[in-house]
KEFIVO-108602 format. One line per 5 residues: number of its first residue (from 1); their letters; for each residue x negated, y negated, z negated of C-alpha. Coordinates in nm, 2 decimals. Layout:
BEGIN
NUM> a> X/Y/Z  ...
# end
This chain:
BEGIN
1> xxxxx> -16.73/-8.92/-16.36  -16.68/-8.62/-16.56  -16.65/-8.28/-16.45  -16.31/-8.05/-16.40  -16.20/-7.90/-16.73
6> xxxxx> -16.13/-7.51/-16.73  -16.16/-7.52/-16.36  -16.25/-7.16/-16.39  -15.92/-7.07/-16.56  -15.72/-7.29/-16.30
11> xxxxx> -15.82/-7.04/-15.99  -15.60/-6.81/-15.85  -15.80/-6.54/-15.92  -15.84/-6.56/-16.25  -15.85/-6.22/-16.47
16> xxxxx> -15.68/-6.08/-16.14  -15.43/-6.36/-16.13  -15.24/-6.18/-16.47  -15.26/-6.43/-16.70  -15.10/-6.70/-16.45
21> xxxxx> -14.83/-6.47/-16.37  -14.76/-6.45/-16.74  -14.75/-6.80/-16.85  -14.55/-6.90/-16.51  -14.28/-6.62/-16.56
26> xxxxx> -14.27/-6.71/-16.95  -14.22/-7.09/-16.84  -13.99/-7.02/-16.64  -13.75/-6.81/-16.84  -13.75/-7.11/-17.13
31> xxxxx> -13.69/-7.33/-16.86  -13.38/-7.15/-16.77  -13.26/-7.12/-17.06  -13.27/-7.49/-17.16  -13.16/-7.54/-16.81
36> xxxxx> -12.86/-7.34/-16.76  -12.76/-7.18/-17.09  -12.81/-7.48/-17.38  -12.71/-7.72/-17.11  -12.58/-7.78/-16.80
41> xxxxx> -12.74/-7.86/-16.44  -12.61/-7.98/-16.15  -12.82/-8.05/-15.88  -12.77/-8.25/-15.50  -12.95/-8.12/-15.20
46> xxxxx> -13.14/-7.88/-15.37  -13.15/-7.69/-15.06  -13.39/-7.95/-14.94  -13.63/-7.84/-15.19  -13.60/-7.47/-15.19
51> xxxxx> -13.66/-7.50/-14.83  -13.97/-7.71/-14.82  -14.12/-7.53/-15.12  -14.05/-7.16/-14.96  -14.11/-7.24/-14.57
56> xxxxx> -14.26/-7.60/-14.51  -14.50/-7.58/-14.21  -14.83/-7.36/-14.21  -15.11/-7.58/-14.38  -14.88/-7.88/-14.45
61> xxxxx> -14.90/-7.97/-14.83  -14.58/-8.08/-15.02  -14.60/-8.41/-15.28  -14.28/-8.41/-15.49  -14.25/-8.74/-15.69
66> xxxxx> -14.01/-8.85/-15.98  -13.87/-9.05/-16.25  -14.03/-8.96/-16.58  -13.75/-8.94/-16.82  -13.92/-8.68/-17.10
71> xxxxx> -14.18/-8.42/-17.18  -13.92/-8.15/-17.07  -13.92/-8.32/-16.70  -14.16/-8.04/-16.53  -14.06/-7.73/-16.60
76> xxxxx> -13.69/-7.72/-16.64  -13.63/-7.96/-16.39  -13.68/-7.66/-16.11  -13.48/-7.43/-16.31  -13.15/-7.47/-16.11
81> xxxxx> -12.99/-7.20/-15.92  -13.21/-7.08/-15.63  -13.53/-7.24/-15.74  -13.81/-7.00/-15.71  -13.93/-7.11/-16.05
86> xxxxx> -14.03/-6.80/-16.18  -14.26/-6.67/-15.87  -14.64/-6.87/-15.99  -14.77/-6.83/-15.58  -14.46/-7.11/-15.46
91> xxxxx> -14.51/-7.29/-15.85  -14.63/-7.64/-15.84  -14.95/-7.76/-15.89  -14.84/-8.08/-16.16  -15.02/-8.41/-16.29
96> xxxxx> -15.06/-8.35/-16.66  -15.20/-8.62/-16.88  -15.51/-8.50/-17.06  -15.42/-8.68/-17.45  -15.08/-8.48/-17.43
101> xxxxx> -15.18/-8.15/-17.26  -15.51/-8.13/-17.31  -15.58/-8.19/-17.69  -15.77/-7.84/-17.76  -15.93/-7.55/-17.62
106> xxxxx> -15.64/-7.35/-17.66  -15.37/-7.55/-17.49  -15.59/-7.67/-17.26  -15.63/-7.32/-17.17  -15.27/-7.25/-17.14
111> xxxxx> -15.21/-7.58/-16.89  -15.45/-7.47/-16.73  -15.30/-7.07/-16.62  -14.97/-7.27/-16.60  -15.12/-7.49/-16.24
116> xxxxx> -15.16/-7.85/-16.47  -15.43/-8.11/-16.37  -15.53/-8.28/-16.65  -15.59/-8.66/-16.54  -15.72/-8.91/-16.80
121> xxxxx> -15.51/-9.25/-16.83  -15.70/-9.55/-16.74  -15.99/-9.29/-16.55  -15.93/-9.45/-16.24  -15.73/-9.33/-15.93
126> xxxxx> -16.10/-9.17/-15.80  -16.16/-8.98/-16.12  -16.27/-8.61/-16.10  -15.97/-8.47/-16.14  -15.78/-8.67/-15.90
131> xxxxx> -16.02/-8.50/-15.65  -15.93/-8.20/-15.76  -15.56/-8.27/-15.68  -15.68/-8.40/-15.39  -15.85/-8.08/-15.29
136> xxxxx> -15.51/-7.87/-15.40  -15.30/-8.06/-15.10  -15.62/-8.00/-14.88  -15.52/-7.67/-14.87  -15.17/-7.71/-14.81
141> xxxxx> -15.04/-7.64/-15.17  -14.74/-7.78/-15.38  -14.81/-8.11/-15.60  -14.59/-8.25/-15.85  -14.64/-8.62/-15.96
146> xxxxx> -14.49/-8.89/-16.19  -14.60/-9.19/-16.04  -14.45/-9.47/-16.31  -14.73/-9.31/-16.51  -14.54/-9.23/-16.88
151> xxxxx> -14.21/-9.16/-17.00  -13.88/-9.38/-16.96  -13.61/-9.33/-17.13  -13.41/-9.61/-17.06  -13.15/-9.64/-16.82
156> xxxxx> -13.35/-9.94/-16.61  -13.51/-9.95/-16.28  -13.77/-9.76/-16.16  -14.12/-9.96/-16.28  -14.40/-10.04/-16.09
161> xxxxx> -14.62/-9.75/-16.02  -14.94/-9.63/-16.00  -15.18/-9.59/-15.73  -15.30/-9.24/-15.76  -15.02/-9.10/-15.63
166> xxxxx> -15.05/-9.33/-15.32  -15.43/-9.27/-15.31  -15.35/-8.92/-15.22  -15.11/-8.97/-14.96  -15.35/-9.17/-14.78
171> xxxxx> -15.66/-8.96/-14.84  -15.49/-8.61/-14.79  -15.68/-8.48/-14.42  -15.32/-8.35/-14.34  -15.03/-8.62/-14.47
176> xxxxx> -14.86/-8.45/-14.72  -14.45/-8.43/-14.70  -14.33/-8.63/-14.99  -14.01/-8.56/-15.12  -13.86/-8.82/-15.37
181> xxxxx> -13.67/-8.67/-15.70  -13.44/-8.86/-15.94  -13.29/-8.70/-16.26  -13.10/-8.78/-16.57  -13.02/-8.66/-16.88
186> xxxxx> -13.41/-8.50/-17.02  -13.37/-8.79/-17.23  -13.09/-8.65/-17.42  -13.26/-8.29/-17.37  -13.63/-8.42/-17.53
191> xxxxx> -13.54/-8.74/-17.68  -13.83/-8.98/-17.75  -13.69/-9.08/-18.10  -13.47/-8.78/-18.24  -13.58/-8.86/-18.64
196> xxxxx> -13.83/-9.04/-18.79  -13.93/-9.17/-18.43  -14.02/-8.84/-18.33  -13.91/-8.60/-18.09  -13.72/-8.33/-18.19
201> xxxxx> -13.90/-7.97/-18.26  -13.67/-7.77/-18.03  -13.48/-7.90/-17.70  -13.12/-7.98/-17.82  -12.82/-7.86/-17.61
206> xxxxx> -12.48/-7.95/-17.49  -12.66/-8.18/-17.27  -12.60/-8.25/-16.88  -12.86/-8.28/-16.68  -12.86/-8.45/-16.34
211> xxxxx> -13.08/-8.42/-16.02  -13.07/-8.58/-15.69  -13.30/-8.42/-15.42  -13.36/-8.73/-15.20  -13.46/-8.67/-14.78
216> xxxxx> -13.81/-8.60/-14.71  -14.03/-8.99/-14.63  -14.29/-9.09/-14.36  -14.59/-9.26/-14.41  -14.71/-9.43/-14.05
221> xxxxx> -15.09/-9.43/-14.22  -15.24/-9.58/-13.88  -15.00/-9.87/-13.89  -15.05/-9.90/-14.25  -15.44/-9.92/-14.27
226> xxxxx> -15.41/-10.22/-13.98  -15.17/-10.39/-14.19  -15.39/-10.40/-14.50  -15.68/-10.47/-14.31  -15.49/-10.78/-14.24
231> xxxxx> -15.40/-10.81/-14.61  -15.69/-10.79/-14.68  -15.90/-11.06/-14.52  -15.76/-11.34/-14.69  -15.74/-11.12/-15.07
236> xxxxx> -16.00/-11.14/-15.37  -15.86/-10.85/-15.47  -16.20/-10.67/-15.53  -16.47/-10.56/-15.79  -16.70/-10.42/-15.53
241> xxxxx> -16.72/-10.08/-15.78  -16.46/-9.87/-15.49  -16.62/-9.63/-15.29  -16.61/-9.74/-14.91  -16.66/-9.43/-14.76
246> xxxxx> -16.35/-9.29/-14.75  -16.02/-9.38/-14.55  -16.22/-9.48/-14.26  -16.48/-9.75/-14.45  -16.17/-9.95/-14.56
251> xxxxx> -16.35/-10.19/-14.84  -16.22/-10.22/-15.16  -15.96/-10.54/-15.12  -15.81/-10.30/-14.80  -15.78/-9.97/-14.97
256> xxxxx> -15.56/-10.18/-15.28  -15.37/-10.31/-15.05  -15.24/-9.99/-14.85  -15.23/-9.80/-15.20  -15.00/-10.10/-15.30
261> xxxxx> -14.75/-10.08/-15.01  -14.77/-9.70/-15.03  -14.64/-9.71/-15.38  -14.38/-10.01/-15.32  -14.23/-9.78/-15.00
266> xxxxx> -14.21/-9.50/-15.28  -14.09/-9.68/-15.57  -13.81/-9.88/-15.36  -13.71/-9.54/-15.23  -13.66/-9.38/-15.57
271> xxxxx> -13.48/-9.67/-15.66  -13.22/-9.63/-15.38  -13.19/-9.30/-15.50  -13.16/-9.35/-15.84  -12.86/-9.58/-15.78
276> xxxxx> -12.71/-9.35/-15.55  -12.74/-9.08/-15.85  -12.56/-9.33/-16.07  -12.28/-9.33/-15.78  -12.26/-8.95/-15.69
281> xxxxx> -12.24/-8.89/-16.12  -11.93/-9.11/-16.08  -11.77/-9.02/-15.74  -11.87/-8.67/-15.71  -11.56/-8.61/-15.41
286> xxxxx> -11.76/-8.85/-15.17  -12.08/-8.60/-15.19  -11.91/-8.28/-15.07  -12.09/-7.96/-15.26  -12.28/-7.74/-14.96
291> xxxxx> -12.06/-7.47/-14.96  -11.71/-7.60/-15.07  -11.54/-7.36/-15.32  -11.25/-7.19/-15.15  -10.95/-7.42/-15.37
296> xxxxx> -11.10/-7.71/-15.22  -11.17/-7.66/-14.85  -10.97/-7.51/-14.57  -11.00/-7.16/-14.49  -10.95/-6.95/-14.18
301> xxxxx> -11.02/-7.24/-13.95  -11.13/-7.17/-13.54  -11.45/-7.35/-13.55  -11.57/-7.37/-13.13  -11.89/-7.45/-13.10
306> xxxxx> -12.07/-7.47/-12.76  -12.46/-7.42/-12.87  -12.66/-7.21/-12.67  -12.80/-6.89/-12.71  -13.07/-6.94/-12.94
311> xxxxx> -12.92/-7.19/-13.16  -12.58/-7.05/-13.18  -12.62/-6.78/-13.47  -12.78/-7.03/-13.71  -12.46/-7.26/-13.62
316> xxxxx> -12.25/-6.93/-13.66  -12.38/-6.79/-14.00  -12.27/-7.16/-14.15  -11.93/-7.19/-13.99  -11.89/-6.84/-14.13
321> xxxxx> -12.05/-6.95/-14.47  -11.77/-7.17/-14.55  -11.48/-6.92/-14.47  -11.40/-7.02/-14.13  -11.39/-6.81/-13.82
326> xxxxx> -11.67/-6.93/-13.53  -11.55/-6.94/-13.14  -11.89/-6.93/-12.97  -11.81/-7.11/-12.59  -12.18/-7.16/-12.48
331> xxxxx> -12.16/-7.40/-12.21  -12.52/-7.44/-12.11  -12.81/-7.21/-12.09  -13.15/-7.30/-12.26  -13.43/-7.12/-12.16
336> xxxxx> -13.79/-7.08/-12.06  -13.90/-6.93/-11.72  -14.17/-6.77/-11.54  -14.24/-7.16/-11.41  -14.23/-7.34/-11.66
341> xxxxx> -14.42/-7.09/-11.90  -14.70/-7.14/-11.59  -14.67/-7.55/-11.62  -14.71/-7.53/-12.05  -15.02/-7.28/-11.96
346> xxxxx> -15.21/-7.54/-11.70  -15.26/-7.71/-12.04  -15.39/-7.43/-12.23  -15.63/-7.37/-11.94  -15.99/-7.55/-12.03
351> xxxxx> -16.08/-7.50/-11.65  -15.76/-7.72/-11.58  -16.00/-8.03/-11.75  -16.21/-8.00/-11.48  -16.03/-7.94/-11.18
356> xxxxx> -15.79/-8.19/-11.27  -15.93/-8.47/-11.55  -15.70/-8.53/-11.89  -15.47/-8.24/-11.79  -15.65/-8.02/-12.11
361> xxxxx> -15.53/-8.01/-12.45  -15.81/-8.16/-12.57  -15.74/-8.50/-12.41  -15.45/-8.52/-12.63  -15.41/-8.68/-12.92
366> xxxxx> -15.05/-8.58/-13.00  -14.78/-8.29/-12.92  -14.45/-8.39/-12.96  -14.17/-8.16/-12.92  -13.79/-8.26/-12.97
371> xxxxx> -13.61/-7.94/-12.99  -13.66/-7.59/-13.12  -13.65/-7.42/-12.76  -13.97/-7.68/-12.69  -14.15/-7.50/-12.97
376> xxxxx> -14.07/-7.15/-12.90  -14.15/-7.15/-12.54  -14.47/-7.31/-12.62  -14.58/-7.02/-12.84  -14.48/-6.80/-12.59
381> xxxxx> -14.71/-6.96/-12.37  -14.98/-6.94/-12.65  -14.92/-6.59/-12.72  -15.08/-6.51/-12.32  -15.34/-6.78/-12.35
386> xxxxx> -15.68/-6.55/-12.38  -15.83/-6.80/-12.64  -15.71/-7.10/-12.83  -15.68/-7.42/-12.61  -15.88/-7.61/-12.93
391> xxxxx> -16.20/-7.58/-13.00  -16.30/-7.57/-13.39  -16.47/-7.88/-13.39  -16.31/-8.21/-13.27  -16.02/-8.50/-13.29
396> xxxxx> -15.75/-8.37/-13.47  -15.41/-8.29/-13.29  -15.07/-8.40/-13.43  -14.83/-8.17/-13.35  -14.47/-8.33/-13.46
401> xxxxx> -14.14/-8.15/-13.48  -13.79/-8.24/-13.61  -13.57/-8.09/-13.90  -13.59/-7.74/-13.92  -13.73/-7.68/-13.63
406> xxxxx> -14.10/-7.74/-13.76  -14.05/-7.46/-13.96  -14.20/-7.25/-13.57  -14.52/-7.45/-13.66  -14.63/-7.17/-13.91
411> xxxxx> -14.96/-7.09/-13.98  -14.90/-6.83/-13.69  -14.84/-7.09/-13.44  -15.16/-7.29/-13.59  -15.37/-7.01/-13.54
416> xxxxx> -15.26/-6.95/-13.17  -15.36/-7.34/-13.13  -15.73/-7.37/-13.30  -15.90/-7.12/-13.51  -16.02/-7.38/-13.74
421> xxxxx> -15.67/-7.57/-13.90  -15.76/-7.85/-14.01  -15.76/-7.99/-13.66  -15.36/-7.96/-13.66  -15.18/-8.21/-13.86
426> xxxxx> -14.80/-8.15/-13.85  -14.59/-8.43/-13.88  -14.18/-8.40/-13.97  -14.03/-8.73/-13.93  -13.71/-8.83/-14.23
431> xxxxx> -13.51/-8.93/-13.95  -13.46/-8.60/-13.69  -13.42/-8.78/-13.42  -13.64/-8.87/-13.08  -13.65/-9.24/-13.18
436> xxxxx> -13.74/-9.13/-13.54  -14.01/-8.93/-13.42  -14.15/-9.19/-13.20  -14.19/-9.40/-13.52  -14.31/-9.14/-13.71
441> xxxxx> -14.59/-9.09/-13.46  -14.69/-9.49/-13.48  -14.84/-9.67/-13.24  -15.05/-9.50/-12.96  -15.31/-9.76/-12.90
446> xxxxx> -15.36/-9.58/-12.53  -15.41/-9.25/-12.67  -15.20/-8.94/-12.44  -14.89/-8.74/-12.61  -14.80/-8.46/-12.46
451> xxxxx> -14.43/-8.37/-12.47  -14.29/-8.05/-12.41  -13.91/-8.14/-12.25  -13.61/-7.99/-12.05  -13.61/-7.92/-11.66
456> xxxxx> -13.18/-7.98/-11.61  -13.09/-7.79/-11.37  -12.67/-7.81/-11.26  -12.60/-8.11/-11.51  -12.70/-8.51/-11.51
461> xxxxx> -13.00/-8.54/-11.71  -12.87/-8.70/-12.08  -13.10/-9.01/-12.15  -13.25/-8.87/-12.44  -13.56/-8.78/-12.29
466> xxxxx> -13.61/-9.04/-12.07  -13.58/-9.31/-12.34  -13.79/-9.16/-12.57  -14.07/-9.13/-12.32  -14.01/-9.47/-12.23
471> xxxxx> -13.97/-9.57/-12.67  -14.35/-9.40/-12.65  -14.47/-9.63/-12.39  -14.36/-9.92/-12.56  -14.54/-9.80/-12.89
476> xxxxx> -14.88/-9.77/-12.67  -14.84/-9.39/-12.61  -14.94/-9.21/-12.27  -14.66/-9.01/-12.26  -14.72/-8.70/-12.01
481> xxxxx> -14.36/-8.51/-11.96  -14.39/-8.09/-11.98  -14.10/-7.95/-11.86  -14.12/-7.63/-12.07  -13.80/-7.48/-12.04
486> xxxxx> -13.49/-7.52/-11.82  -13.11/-7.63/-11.92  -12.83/-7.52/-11.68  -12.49/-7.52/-11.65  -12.37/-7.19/-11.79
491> xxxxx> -12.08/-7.13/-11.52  -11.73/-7.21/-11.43  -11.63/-6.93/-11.72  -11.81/-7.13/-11.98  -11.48/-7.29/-12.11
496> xxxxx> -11.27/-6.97/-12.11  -11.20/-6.87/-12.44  -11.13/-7.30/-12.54  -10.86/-7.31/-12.25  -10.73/-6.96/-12.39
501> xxxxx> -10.76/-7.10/-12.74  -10.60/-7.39/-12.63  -10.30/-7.24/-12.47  -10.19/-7.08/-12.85  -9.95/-7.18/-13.07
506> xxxxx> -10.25/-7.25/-13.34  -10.50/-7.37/-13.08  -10.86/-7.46/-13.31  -10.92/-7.68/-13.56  -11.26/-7.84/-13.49
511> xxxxx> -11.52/-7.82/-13.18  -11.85/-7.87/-13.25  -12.11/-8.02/-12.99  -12.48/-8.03/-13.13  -12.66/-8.15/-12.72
516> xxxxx> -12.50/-8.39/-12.46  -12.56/-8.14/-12.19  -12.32/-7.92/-12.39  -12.07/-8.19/-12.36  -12.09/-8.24/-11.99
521> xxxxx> -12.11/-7.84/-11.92  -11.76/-7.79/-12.08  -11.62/-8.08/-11.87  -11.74/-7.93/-11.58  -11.57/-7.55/-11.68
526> xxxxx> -11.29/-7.77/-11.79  -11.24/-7.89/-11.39  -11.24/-7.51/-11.27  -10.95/-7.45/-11.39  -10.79/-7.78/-11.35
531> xxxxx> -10.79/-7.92/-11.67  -10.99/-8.24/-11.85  -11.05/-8.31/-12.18  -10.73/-8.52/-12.27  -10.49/-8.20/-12.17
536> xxxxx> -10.70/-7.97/-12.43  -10.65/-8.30/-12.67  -10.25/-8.24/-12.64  -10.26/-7.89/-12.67  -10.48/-7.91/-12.98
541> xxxxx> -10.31/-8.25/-13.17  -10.49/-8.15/-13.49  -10.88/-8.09/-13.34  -11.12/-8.23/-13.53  -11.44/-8.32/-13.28
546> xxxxx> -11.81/-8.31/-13.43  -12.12/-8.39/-13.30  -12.45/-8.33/-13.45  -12.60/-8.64/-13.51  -12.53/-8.97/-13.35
551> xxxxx> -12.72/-8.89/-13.00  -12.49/-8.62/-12.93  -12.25/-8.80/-13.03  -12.31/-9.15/-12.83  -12.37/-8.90/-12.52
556> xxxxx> -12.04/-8.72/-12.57  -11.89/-9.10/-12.58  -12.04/-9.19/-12.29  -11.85/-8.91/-12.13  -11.52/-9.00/-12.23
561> xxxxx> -11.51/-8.73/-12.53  -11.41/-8.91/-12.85  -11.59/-8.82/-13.17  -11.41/-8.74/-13.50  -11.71/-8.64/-13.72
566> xxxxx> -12.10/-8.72/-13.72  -12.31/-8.55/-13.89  -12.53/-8.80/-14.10  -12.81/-8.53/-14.23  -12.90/-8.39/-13.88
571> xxxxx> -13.22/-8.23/-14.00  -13.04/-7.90/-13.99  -12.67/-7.80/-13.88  -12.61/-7.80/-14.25  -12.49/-8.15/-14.19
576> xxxxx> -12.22/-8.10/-13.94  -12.06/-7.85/-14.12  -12.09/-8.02/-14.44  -11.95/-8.29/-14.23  -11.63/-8.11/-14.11
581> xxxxx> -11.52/-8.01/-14.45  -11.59/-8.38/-14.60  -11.36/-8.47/-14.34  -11.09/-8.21/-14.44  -11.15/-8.26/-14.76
586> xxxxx> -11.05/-8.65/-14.72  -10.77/-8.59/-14.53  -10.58/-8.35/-14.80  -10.64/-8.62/-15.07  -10.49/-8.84/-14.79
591> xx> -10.20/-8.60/-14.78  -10.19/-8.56/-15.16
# end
């Protein structure tokens, strides 16, 4: 294999970093401009993207993938509003082929500054350069691919694609977070044949351009490297001339079969998306914008929301976001203690691995944590902890989080845990739930997860975290509970300012509940001073009731509360309130 071409000029510190800044801020204004002033860009769940790019876990690398629809794809595809497209530290590192991009010293230099890896077509998926690429998501860093492998500009499904892309998911030491892209309308922007069967010598304008961010995807590699074992022992499919030492001495038939299922898992996925893009260009109203414009949402709504402390101003800042006024009613308290900051430090003690076997760390193979509280009292513990409960050398430690709440697993959080990082892997599952976590994590084959939960204290224990301890049993996990933190009851005067609310001539419009335990805590105010939930109902005919994902919402059931709204994208509270104004929003056409 050949060597890595301008690999000197690719470096960060190249000339000082000036001539990368240049070419990056240069890109990016053109892209702009072709972007948002010859033509116009609209873009669904950017936010996604902006936030993964900006504050994605410490160490965790990003692997966007997409459609390839022109030459004009990367850069002006992240030239919408918000993208940081112009800043060359959060720029992508992108897949460039070398007999486009690379034809001459000069341009070569020139990809190069601008964070392009050339690969060669028909090199091989273990060409030099693909190492390379591999090396850049080794250290945590932003890659851009195009997986079909050449342009498409027909309006057809997504093709079969290559393996490369796979090939580094697999290989990557931490998985990387792959975030599925689908766009349109580059082909009208760069088409293939403007004249004469070539392109055109300037990007043309009056165009639209579409993009559709899709939700982040897991990759359960364990599972997967059983299942093409399995594959593989009744395949031919092998030349003998693939390395074997990598992925765990999976022979050659094994490692084509995982890269195969890889790439079918992301193909079918951008094909989902790409129909849904087809849908949302036609039916924009059922894909509500994430901050409604002020003509078409309703404004000076009493939004109630019962989210403890350290939730509630996140939850607050978006109620206010959409021009609504917030109620905070906090019916439950979520803190650490003195106690339970002890019972997360036994852990973090190496002489607690001797006094009492697999109570360490280090007998660990996983750390899950299924809130944001779980996380922070964690660190707190950390923070006291004289050294780092990991040593440098040994099995690594998945540390899995849901939603937003992996952003707390920063590199500051990873330095707490081991001084060397690449014993951390940090794992986000798509789905941000318990139950998508537990599948995330795969199967447990008698390994030990510990899981940092709630001590309830004043309230009947939801069943959240009993059945997902339980899901992790039946996966093969050793689950070992940590109560962390406590949840109590927040008082009898929890539920003042709703019954006060209530008792108005314009009562609220909407309550949000985002835990069970919040649920059952304003039930219990509720009693104090004699009411129950179906007397606030009667005072407040027009309340709309929203949970934050379907486990709050089944536990809120299971109480007698009837849900209005669930939040379908509960990664972040973004979805709940993007939930309540699709709901308003349906019921004034309904009116209309």
């Amino acid at each position: 294999m050949g060597g890595r071409t301008m690999e000197w000029a690719a470096r960060a510190n190249h000339l000082g970093g000036l001539p990368r800044k240049v070419v990056i801020t240069a890109i990016g204004t053109f892209a702009k401009v072709v972007a948002n002033l010859l033509n116009t860009t609209t873009v669904h769940n950017g936010d996604t993207l902006i936030r993964l790019v900006r504050s994605r876990p410490a160490g965790v690398p990003l692997l966007t993938v997409s459609n390839h629809m022109s030459t004009l794809d990367d850069p002006v595809m992240w030239a919408f509003k918000g993208f940081p497209i112009c800043d060359a530290k959060l720029a992508r590192w992108v897949l460039a082929a070398e007999d486009i991009c690379f034809k001459n010293t000069v341009l070569s230099y020139f990809f190069r500054i601008g964070k392009c890896i050339p690969i060669t077509r028909g090199g091989g998926i273990y060409q030099e350069h693909m190492n390379e690429a591999l090396d850049r998501l080794t250290n945590g860093a932003w890659l851009h691919t195009f997986p079909e492998g050449k342009v498409c500009q027909e309006d057809a499904p997504i093709r079969r694609l290559k393996w490369g892309t796979a090939s580094l998911i697999a290989r990557a030491p931490v998985t990387p977070i792959v975030l599925p892209i689908i766009h349109h309308g580059f082909e009208k922007v760069m088409p293939e044949n403007y004249a004469f069967g070539r392109r055109p010598p300037v990007p043309l304008w009056n165009q639209e351009i579409k993009i559709v961010v899709g939700e982040p995807m897991e990759f359960n590699l364990p599972e997967l490297r059983e299942m093409a074992l399995s594959q593989s022992r009744d395949s031919s499919f092998s030349s003998g001339q693939w390395p074997r030492n990598i992925l765990g001495g999976l022979d050659e038939a094994a490692q084509k079969c995982l890269y195969m299922t890889i790439s079918d898992q992301i193909r079918t996925t951008l094909e989902n998306l790409r129909n849904f893009s087809k849908s949302y260009a036609k039916h924009p109203p059922l894909f509500p914008s994430p901050v409604p414009s002020p003509e078409n949402s309703r404004r000076n709504c009493v939004i109630a929301f019962t989210t403890p402390q350290n939730y509630a101003p996140r939850l607050s800042e978006l109620i206010h976001l959409k021009g609504w006024t917030p109620l905070w009613c906090p019916t439950v308290i979520v803190e650490s203690t003195e106690q339970t900051i002890s019972s997360i430090h036994h852990y973090l003690n190496p002489q607690a691995g001797i006094d009492e076997p697999n109570s360490f760390l280090e007998e660990f193979s996983a750390l899950a944590f299924t809130s944001r509280t779980g996380i922070t009292a964690f660190s707190q513990a950390l923070s006291i902890n004289p050294t780092p409960p990991l040593t440098p050398n040994g099995e690594i430690l998945t540390i899995a989080a849901l939603g937003n709440d992996a952003e707390l697993l920063d590199r500051e959080f990873i330095r707490k845990m081991c001084e060397n990082p690449e014993r951390i892997r940090v794992l986000v599952p798509s789905i941000a739930t318990p139950s998508g976590l537990v599948e995330a994590l795969g199967l447990g084959q008698g390994r030990k997860v510990l899981c940092p939960v709630p001590l309830v204290i004043g309230l009947n224990e939801p069943p959240v975290v009993p059945k997902f301890l339980e899901d992790l049993s039946k996966r093969g996990w050793i689950p070992v509970r940590l109560d962390a933190y406590e949840t109590r009851w927040a008082g009898a005067k929890c539920a003042v300012d709703v019954v006060t609310k209530s008792e108005e001539e314009c009562g609220f419009d909407a309550i949000v509940f985002t835990s069970t335990g919040e649920v059952e805590g304003l039930l219990k105010s509720l009693e104090e001073f004699g009411l129950d939930w179906s007397m606030v109902r009667r005072r407040c005919p027009r309340m709309v009731v929203a949970a934050h994902g379907p486990v709050t919402a089944a536990g809120a059931e299971s109480l007698g509360v009837g849900i209005d709204v669930v939040s379908s994208n509960f990664g972040s509270f973004n979805g709940v309130v993007d939930a309540l104004a699709h709901k308003w929003k349906s019921l004034e056409n309904q009116e209309s």
